[in-house]
KEKE-3310 file (N, C-alpha, C; in steps of 0.2 Angstrom, whole numbers, plus 5000, padded with zeros to 4 digits):
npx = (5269:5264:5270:5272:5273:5265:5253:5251:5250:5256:5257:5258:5252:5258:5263:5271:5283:5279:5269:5252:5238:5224:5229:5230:5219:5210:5218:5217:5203:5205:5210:5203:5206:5211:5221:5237:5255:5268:5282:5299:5313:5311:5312:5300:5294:5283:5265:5248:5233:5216:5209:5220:5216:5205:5205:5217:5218:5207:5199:5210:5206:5217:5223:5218:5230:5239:5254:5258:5266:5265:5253:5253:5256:5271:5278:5281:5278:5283:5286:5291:5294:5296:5292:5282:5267:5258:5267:5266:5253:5254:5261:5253:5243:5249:5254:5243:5239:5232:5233:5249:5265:5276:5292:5309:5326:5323:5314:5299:5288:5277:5261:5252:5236:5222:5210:5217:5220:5209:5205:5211:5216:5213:5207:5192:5193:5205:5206:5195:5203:5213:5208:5201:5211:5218:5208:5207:5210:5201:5205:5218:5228:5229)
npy = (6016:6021:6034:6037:6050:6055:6055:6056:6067:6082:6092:6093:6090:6093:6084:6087:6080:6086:6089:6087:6074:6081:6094:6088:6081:6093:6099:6088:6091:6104:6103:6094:6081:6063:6056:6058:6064:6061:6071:6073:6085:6087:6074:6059:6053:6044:6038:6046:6040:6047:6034:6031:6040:6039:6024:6020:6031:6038:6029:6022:6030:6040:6057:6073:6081:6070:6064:6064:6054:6042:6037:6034:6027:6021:6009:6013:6011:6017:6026:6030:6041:6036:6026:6015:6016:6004:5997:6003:6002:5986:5987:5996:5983:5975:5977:5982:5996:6012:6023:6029:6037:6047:6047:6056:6053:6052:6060:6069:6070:6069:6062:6048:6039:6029:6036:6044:6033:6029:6038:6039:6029:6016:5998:5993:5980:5981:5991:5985:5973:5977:5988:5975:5968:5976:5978:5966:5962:5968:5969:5975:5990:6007)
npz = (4851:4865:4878:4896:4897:4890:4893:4907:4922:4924:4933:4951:4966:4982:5000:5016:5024:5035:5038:5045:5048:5047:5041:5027:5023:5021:5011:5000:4999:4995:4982:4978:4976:4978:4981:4988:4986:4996:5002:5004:5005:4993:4986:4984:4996:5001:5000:5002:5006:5005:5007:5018:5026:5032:5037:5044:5050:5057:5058:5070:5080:5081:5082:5072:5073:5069:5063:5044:5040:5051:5046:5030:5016:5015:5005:4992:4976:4961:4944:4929:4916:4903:4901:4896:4891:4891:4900:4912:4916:4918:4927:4937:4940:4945:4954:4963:4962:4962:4957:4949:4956:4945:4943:4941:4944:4959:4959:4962:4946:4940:4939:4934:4931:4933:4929:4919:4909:4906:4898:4888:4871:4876:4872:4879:4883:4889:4899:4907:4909:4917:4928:4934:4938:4946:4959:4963:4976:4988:5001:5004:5009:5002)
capx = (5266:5261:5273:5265:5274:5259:5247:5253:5249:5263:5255:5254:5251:5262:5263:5278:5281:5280:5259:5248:5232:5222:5232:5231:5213:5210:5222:5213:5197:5204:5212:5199:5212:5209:5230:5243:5261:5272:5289:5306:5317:5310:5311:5295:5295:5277:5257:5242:5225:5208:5207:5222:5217:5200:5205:5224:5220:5199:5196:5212:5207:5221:5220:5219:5237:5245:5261:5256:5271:5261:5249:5255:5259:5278:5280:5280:5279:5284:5286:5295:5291:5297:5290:5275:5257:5257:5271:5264:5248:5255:5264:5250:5238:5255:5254:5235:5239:5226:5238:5257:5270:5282:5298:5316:5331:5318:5311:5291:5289:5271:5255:5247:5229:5217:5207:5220:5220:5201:5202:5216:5212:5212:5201:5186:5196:5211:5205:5192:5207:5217:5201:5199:5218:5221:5205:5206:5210:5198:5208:5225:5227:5234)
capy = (6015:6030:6035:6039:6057:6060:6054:6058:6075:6084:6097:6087:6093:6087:6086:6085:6074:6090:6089:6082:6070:6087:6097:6084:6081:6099:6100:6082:6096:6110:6101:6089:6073:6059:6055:6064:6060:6065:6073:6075:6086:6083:6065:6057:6046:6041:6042:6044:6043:6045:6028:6030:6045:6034:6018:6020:6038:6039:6022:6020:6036:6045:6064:6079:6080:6063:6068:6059:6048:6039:6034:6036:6023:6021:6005:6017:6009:6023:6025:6034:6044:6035:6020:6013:6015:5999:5994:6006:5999:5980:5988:5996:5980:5970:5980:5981:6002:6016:6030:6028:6042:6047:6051:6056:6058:6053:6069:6068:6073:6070:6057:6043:6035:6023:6041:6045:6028:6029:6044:6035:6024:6009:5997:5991:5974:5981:5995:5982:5969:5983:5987:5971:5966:5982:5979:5960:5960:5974:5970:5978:5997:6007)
capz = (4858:4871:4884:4902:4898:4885:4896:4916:4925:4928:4939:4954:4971:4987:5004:5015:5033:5042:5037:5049:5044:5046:5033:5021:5024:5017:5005:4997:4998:4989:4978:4973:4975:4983:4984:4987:4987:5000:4996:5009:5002:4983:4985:4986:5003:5001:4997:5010:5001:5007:5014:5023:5034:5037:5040:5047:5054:5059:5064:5074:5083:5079:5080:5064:5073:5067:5058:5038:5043:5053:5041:5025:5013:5013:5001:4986:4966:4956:4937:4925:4910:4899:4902:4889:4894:4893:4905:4918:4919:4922:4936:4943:4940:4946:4962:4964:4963:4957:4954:4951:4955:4942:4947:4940:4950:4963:4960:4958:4940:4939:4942:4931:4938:4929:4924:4914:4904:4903:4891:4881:4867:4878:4871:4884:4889:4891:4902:4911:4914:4921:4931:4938:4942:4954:4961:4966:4983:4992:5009:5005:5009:4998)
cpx = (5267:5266:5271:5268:5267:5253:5246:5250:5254:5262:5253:5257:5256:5261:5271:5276:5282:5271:5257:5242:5226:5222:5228:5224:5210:5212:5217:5205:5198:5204:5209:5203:5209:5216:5233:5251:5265:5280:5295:5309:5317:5309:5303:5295:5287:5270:5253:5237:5220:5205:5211:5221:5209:5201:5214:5222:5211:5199:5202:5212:5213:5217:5223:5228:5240:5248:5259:5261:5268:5255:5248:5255:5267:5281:5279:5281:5279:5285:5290:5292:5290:5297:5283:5268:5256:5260:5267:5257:5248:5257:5260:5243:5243:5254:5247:5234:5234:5231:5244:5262:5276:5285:5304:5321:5327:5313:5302:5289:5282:5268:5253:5242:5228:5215:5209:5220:5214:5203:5208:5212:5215:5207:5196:5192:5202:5209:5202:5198:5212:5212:5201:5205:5218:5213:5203:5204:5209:5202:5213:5221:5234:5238)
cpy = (6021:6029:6039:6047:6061:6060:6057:6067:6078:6091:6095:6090:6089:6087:6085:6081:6078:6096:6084:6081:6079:6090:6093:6082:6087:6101:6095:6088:6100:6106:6097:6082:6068:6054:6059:6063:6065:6065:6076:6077:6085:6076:6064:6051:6042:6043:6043:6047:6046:6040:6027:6034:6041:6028:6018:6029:6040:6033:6021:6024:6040:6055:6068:6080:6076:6066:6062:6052:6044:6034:6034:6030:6023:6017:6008:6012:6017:6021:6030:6035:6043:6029:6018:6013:6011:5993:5997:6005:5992:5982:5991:5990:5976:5970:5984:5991:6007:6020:6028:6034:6044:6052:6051:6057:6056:6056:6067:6074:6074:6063:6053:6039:6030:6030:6041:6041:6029:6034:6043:6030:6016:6003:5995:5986:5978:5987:5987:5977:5973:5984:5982:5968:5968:5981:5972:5959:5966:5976:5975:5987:5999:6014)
cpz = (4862:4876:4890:4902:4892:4890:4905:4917:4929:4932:4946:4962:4976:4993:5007:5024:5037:5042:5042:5043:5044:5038:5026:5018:5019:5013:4998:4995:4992:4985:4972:4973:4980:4985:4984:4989:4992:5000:5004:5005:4993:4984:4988:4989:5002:5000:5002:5004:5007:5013:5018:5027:5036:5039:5045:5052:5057:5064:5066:5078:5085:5078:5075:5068:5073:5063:5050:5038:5045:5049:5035:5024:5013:5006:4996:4979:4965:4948:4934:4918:4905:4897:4896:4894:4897:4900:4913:4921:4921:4928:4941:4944:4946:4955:4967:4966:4957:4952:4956:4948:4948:4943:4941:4942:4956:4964:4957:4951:4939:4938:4938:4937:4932:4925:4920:4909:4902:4898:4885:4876:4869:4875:4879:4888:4891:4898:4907:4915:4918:4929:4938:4941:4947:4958:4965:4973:4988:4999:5008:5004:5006:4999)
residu = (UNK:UNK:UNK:UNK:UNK:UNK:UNK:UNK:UNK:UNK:UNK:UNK:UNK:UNK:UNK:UNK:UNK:UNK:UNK:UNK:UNK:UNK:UNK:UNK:UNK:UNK:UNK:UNK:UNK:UNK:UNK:UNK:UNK:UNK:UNK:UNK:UNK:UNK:UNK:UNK:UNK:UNK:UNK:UNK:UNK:UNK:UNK:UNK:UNK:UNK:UNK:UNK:UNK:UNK:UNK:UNK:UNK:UNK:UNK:UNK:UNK:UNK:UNK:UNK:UNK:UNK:UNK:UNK:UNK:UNK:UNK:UNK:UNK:UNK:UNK:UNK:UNK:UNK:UNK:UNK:UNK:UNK:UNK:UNK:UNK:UNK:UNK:UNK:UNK:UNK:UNK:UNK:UNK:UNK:UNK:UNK:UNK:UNK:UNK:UNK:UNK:UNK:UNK:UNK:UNK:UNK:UNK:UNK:UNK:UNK:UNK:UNK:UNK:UNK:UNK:UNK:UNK:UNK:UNK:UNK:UNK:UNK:UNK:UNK:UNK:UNK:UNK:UNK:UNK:UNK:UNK:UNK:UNK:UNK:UNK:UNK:UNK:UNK:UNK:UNK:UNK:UNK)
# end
């Protein structure tokens, strides 16, 4: 069985809580990301996607100077490295999550998403019901 340290990105971009929604904005550009985990002191406090700077920081007309605090994710799921593929994808179907942190020591060590599974040898269903778990309930932000 595959462990998410075969599969995860251990390159993995940050920001910190002394980034405004702007920043991060730009950073999500270069980088190509559409999350980005935010890190105090090495530890990682929390995520802000995409949809958070639109719907938590656009639509509640908030300014490019909102501190990410603000509108960040805080309720963090994270993962560990040595966890089974397997395990790591009921926890993000569990927690209706795309991409889950992994940490040691708190410390951000590196990403798993769904991408990453897709180009595993998941079969069809197993991907699909992953898929469609984390995808249930459109409302929640993540």
């Amino acid at each position: 069985m595959k462990r998410v340290r075969e599969i995860m990105t251990d390159d993995v971009e940050s920001c910190s809580l002394l980034d405004n929604m702007y920043e991060v904005a730009v950073k999500m550009k270069e980088w190509n990301v559409g999350a980005i985990p935010i890190v105090d002191e090495d530890k990682v406090v929390g995520m802000i996607t995409d949809r958070d700077i639109a719907v938590r920081g656009v639509a509640e007309k908030n300014p490019g100077s909102t501190k990410v605090e603000k509108i960040m994710s805080d309720k963090l799921i994270t993962g560990n490295a040595d966890m089974s593929t397997s395990d790591a994808l009921k926890l993000m179907a569990e927690h209706q999550i795309r991409r889950l942190p992994i940490v040691e020591n708190e410390k951000l060590i590196g990403m798993v998403s769904l991408g990453d599974f897709a180009v595993e040898e998941l079969t069809d269903e197993q991907a699909g019901r992953a898929l469609s778990e984390i995808s249930e309930q459109e409302n929640y932000i993540q």
